[in-house]
N, C-alpha and C positions, 0 to 999 in steps of 0.2 A: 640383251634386255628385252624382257619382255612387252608388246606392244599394250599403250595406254588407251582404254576405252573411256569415252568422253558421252557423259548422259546429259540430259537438263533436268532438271527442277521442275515440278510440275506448275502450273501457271499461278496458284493457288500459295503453292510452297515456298514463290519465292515472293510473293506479297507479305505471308504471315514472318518469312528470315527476315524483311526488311523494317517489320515492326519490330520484331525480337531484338534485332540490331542496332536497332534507334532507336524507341523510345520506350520498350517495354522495362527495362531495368534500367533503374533510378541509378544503380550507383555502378561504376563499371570493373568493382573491384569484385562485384557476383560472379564473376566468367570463372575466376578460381574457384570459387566456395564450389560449382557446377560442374568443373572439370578433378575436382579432388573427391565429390560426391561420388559421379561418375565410377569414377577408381577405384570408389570402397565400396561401390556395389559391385563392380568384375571381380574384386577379391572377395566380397561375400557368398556369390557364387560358387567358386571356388571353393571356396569351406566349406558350404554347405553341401559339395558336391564330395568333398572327401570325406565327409563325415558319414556320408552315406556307399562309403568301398567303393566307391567310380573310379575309373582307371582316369589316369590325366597326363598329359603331356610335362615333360618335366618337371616331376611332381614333387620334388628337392628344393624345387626354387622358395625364397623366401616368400612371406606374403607381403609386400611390401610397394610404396608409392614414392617415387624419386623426382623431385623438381632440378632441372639443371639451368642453369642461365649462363648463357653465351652472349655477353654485352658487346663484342667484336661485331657479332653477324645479326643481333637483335632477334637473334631467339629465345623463348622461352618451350622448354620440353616439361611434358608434364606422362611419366612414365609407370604402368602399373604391371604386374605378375598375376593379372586375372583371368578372366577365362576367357577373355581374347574374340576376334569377329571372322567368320568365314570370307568370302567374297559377296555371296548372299546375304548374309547378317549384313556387312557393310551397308550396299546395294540399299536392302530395306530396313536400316536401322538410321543409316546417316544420310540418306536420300529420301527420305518422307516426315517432313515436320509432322511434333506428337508421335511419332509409332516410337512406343518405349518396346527396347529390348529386355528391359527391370520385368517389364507389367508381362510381357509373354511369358518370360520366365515362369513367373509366376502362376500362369496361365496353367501353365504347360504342368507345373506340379504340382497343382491344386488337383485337377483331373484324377490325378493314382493315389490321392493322398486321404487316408477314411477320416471322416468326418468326425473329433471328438464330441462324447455324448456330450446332448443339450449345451454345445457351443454354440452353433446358430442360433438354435430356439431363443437361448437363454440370453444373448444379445438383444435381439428382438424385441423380448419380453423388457427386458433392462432399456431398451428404449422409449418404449410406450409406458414405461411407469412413471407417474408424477417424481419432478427432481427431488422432493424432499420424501420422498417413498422408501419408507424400513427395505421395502427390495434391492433398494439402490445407494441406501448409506451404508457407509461400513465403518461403522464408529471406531472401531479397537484396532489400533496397530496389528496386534499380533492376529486379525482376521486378515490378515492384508496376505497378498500371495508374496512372497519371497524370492526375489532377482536373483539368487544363489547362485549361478551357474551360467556361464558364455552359453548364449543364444546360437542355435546353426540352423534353423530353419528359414526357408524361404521369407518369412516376413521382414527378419532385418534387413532385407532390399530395400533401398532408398527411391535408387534411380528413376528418373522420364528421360533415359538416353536416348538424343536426337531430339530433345526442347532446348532443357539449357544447356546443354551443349554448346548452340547455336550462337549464346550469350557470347565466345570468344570472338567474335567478328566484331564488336564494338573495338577490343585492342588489337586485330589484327586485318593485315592484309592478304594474309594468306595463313590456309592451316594445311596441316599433310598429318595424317593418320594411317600408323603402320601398326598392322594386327597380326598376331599367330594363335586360331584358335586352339581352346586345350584341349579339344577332341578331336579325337583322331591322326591324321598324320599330313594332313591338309599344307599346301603353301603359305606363306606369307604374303599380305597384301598391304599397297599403301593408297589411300584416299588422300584426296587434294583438290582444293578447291579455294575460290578467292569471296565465296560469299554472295557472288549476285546470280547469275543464271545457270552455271554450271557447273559441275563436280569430276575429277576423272577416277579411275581404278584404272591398277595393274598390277601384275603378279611380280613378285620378285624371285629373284632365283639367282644361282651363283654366290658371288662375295660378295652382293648386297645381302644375301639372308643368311649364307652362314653360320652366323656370331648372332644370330634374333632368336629369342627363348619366348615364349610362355605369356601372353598380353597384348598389353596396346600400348601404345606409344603416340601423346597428343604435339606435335609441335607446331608452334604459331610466331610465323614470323611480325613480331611486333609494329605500329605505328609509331610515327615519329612523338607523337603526344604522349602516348603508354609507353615509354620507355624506362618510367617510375617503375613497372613490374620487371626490370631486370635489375632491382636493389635489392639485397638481400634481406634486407629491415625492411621493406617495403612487402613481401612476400609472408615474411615470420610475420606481421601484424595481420596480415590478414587471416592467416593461419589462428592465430590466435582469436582473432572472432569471431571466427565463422565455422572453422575444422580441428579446433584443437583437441575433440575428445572423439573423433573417427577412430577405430579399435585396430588401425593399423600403422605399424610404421608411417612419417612424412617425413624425408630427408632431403634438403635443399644443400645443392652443391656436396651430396656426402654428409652432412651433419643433420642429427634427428631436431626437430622440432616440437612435438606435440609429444612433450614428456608427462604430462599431469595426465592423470588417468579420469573417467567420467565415473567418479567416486560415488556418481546415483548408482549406478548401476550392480553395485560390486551388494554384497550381501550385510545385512546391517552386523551381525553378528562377528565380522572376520576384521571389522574398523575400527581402529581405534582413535581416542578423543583427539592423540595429534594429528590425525591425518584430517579429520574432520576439521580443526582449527588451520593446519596449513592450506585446505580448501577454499575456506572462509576468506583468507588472506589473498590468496589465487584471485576470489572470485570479486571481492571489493575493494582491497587494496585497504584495510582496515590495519590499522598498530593491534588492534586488540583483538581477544579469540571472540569467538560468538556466545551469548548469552545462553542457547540453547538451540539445540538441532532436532529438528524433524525429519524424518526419513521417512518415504512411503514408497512402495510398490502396489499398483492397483489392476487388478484385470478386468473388473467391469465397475457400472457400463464403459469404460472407455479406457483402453489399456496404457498407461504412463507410468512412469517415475519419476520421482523430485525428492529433490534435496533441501532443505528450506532453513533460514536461518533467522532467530532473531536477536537481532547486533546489543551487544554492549555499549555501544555509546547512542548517544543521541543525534536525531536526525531533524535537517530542517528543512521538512517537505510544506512547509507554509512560503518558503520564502526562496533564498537560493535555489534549494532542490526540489520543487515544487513538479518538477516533471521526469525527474530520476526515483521513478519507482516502478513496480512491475517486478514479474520473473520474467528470466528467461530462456525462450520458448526455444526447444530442440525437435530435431525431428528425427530419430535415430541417429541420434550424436552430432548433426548439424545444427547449425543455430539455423532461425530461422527471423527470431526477431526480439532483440536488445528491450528489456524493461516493459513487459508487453503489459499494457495497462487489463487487458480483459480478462487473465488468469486469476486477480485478487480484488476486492472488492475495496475502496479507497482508503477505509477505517484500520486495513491489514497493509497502506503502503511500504508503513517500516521493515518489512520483510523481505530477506534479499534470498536469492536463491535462483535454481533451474526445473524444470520442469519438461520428460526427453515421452513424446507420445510415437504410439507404433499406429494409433487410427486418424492423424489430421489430415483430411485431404487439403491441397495444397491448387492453387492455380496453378498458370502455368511457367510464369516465373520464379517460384516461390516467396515470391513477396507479397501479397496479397493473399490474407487466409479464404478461403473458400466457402464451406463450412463454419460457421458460426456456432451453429445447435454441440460440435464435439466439443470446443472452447468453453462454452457454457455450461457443460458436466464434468468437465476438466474443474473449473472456476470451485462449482457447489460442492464437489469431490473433498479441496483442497481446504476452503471456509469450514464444513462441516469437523473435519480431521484438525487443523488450527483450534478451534473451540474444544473439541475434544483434548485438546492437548494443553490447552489455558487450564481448561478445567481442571483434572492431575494435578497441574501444577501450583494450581490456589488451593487445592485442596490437600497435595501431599509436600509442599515444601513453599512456603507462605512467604519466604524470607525471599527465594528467587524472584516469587510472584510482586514481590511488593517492588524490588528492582523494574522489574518489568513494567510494570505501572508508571514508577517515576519516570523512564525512560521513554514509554510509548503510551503512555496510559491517554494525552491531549487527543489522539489520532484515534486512537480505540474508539474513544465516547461516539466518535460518529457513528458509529455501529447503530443508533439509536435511531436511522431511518433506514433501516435492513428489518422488513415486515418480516421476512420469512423466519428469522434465524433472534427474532427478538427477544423470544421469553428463554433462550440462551444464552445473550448477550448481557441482558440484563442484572443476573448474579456475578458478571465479571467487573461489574466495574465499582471504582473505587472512588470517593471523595472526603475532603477534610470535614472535620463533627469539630462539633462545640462540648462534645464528650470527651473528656481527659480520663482516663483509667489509672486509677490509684499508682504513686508513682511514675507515672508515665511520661514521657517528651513533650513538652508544647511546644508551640510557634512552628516554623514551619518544616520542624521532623516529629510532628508529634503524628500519633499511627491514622492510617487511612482506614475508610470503615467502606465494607461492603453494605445493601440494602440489608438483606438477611439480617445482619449483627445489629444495625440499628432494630429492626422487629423485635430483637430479642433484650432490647434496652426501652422499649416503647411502656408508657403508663399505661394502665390499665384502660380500658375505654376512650384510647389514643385515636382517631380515626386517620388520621393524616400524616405525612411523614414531609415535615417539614424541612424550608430549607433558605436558605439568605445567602444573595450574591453580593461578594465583599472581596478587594484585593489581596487581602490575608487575613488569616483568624486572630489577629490582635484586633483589625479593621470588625470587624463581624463580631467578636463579644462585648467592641463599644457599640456599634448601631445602636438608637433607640431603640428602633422596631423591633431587638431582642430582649428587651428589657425585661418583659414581663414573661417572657418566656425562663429566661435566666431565673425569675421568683420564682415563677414554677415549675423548677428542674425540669425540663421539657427540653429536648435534644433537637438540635437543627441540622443539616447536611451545611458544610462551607461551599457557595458554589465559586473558584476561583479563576476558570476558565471560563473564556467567552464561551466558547460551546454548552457550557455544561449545563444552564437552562433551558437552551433548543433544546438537548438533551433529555431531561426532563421533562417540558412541556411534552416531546415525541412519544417519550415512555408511556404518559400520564398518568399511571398508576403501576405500582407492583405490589401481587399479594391483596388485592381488593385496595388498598391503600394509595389513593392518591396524593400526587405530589402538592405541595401547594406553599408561598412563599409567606415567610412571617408578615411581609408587608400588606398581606390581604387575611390576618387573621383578625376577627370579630371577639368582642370580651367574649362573647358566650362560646367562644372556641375553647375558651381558657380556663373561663369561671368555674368550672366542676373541679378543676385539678386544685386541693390546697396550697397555699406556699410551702416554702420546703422551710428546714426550720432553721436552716443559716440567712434568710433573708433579712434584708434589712427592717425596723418595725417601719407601717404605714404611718402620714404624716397627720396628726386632727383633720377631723371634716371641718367645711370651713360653717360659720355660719350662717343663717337664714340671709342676714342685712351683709354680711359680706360676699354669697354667691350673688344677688342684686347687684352689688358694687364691679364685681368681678366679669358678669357678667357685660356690662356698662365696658368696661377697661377691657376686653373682646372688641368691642364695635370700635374705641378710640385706637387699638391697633391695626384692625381691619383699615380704618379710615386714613391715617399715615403709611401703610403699606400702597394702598389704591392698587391699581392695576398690576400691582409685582406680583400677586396673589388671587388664586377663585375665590379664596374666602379664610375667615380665622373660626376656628373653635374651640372646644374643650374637648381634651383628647381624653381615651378611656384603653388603652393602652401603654401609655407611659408607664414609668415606674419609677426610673432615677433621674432621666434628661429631662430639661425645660422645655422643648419642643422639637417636633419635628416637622416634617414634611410628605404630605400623604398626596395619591395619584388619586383622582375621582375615580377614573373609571376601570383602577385596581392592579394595572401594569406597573412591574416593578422596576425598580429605578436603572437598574442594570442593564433590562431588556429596552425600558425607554429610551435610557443612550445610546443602546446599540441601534435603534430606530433611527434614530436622530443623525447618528453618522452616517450612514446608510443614505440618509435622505439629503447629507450636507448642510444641517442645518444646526448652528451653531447659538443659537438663542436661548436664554434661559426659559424652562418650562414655564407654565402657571399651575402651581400648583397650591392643597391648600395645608396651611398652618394650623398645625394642632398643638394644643399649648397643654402642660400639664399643672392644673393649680395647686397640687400641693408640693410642690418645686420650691426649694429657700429663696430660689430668685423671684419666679410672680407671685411670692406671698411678701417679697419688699418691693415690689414694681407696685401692688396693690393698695399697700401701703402707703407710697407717694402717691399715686393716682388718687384715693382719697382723698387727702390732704389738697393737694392740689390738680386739678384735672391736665391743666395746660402746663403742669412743670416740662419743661425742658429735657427734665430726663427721662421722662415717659418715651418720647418721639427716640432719644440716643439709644435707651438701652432696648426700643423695640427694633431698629433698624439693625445693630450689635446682634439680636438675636436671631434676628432673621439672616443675617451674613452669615452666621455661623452652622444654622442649619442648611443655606445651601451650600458651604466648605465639607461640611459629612456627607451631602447629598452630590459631590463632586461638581457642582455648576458654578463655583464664584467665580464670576468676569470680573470682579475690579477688586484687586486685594489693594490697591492702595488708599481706596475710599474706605474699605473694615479696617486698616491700620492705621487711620487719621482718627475714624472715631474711637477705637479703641484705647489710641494713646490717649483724647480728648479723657475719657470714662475712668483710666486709669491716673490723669493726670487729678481729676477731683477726687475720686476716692481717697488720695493721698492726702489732698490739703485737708478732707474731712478728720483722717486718720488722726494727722499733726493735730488738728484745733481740737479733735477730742481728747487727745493725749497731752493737749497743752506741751508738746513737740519746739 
């Protein structure tokens, strides 16, 4: 046996191991995802080295990475067919934290390798250009460069062999690493070490090396606490989140694991729709296939892949799922980080998918992104290409699009505080109209109208594109504040979504045409537009001595209201309701409850009474008041009327006080009825 030389760590080296090993990685199931990385960059190597006629040391051997667990002795072996370490490599690969043996590689073949035209430059230039810069969008799928073909060049190297590496000393007490480079015709060597100040080498020979092919060979004798990593479910899981689309064999105890292929990467053209839906399945664990698939390959500015998905079923990121959204983030077939919120913008969270980049630089655990600015062209990359692909789809198959809406559409609207991407956004979205199309569905499948379509149903010298927040459009063609709009065929947007006024207001205008809500429309909004001729006819003007009277019977409801109220008037709005209820300072009732919640306050507004006097009712309220000023029913049927416009206006606090007088109001009505009827 050959004699064991014993080095130290340099002073430095074993400060930064004892961080690595303690507190730098969150989770200590990292040590695998690092030590299977590892693996599939010696075997990328290797490929890449055959792919270029290099002579190699057992060159039959499969490409392949073998986990074995020995639960007796509490090992875990983690075994590859790569291109294997010298004594040297060892030496200075495994004995100086940070010196990647990936990144020399790299190094090393960058040097003889010519320089494709205007690849630098064009990088360069693609990064100094504004994000939303024609240089650096690439609107059309099919400008997109094409994954077509297994990668064998140097860059599919992953590895920082000899960072995370390091990471296995959180579950071990001891590691031993036995190498056979695949050049040349060199010994066999095994490293061994416990993690804190010293590491050994020595050579092997005999029938210890024998039977040793082509790689390396990681074995770590486990902790009593990490003894979870010699379950075999315990390994497949982690497999699966972290390594299951590395391009190589992963066989635990003999059997493959990482059977699903990284279906980003395979050529869009050669997929078909099952394999696409059994991905989708893979990747959410959804009953149902996806509503629609995105597929992009991108070479500048920032070179990625993604798969992107948008679900058929509905999602609830307001509430349960309100933090399960995100892609996620690979880094040449590793994950890197589950649902990563920075790749999509919050409006686009319903969207599941991966996204596998060849430029993120990485810290040095990989858990912490390093680089920000790549994320962020990754991010505008993928928004731009999503909207590109709305767009097709509301433009060339209306029917998916309208799905899509129902299903995502609540999430979308926020798109409305995205400056960059806004006069994009804005022809995508959809809300309920007070416009029925001859034959058409009402209630709540009647069809959704984009902005556009409204413009092209707009009256002549229209300037505003109206719009009324109401629970449902049965709610919204009662409102008063529609009233006189309904006379004047005059089309409103339904706003049914809390959002959908933020929305709005955010927008403020599309098409020169600002938005603006029925409840702040002025007669002289209206006044030019005729009635349409199924209206109903206007009721007699009243006259001279009964606007006087009517006028009077304002101030005596004003005065029984008192303080419930800013004030009573005559409204010039109405058109079919007896009254309603207006905001002074023109905020609409939807946004002021949402105010109101907001602030926890629970009090009925003050607001003022506007009454309409050619109404059947205050032309019999007017009536009595006449006749008698102090009748009794003055005061019933003014408070009756007032309960009922704050029951429209959603604020009644006391239904049992409107259902005492109402029975009261219905109980005389009746005796009237009887005594006139002689009953």
């Amino acid at each position: 046996m050959a004699e064991a030389h014993t080095r130290e760590f340099r002073a430095e080296t074993r400060k930064v191991l004892n961080i690595l090993t303690h507190s730098l990685y969150t989770n200590r199931e990292i040590f695998l995802r690092e030590l299977l990385s590892n693996a599939s960059d010696a075997l990328e190597k290797v490929r890449f080295m055959q792919s270029k006629g290099e002579s190699l040391r057992d060159a039959d051997l499969p490409l392949e990475i073998r986990i074995t667990l020995d639960k007796e002795n509490k090992i875990l072996s983690v075994a590859d067919t790569g291109i294997g370490m010298t004594e040297e490599e060892m030496i200075e690969n495994l004995g100086t934290i940070a010196k990647s043996g990936s990144e020399q590689f790299l190094k090393d073949r960058e040097k003889d390798a010519p320089q494709s035209e205007g690849s630098a430059e064009s990088t360069e230039e693609a990064d100094k250009a504004e994000p939303n810069a024609e240089a650096t969008n690439v609107e059309e799928e099919d400008r997109l460069a094409p994954d077509d073909a297994p990668r064998s060049d140097a860059s599919q190297i992953i590895g920082r062999f000899g960072v995370g590496f390091y990471s296995v000393f959180m579950v071990a007490d001891k590691v031993e690493v036995t190498s056979v480079s695949a050049q040349g015709d060199g010994a066999a060597h095994v490293w061994t070490s416990n993690g804190s100040g010293t590491f050994t080498i020595r050579e092997l020979s005999g029938d210890e090396a024998k039977d040793l092919k082509r790689g390396t060979t990681v074995k770590a004798w486990l902790k009593e606490d990490a003894s979870d990593f010699l379950e075999k479910f315990r390994i497949e899981s982690v497999i699966r989140r972290h390594s299951n689309f590395l391009p190589f064999p992963i066989l635990v105890d003999g059997e493959r694991f990482n059977t699903t292929p990284a279906l980003w990467r395979e050529p869009k053209f050669s997929i078909k729709k099952e394999q696409y839906d059994d991905f989708y399945r893979y990747l959410t664990y959804d009953s149902k296939a996806s509503l629609d698939v995105i597929h992009l390959s991108v070479d500048a500015p920032v070179q990625f892949t993604t798969l992107i998905f948008i679900p058929d079923s509905e999602q609830d990121l307001f509430r349960e799922q309100r933090d399960e959204w995100g892609l996620d983030l690979y880094v040449r077939r590793v994950l890197i980080a589950k649902d990563n919120h920075d790749l999509i913008p919050n409006y686009l969270a319903f969207l599941k998918g991966v996204v596998d980049t060849e430029d993120l630089p990485l810290n040095i655990s990989r858990e912490t992104l390093q680089e920000n600015v790549v994320l962020r062209k990754i991010s505008q990359t993928i928004v731009r290409q999503v909207l590109s692909h709305l767009e097709r789809m509301a433009k060339n198959d209306k029917e998916k699009y309208a799905a899509f809406w129902k299903l995502h559409g609540k999430y979308f609207k926020f798109a409305f505080n995205d400056f960059v991407y806004r006069d994009r956004v804005a022809p995508l979205m959809r809300f309920a109209t007070t416009w029925t199309p001859e034959g058409g569905a009402q209630g709540k499948d009647a069809e959704l109208t984009s902005f556009d379509e409204y413009l092209s149903r707009m009256k002549a010298d229209q300037k505003h594109i109206w719009y009324i927040a109401a629970p449902s459009r049965e709610a919204a063609l009662l409102n008063p504040h529609f009233e006189r709009f309904r006379r004047k065929g005059i089309e409103a947007l339904i706003l049914t979504d809390a959002v959908d006024e933020f929305a709005l207001e955010g927008l403020g205008k599309y098409r020169d045409h600002e938005f603006k809500t029925v409840e702040q429309a002025a007669a002289a909004d209206l006044d030019a537009f005729p009635d349409v001729e199924d209206a109903a006819p206007a009721a007699a003007p009243l006259e001279e001595e009964d606007k006087a009277s009517f006028d009077k019977l304002v101030e005596r409801m004003k005065a029984i209201l008192g303080d419930q109220v800013k004030g009573v008037r005559v409204s010039d709005r109405l058109a079919g309701s007896p009254a309603l209820l207006a905001s002074e300072d023109g905020v609409s009732s939807s946004m002021e409850k949402f105010m109101r919640v907001m602030q926890k306050d629970d009090s009925i507004p003050k607001k003022i009474l506007e009454l309409n006097p050619d109404h059947p009712l205050l032309r019999a309220l007017l009536r009595i008041y006449k006749a008698d000023p102090e009748n009794g029913l003055v005061e019933n049927i003014t408070r009756n009327l007032f309960d009922n416009t704050l029951l429209l206006d959603g604020y009644l606090n006391d239904p049992y006080a409107m259902a005492e007088r109402s029975l009261k109001l219905m109980g005389e009505a009746a005796g009237w009825y009887a005594d006139l009827r002689k009953l």
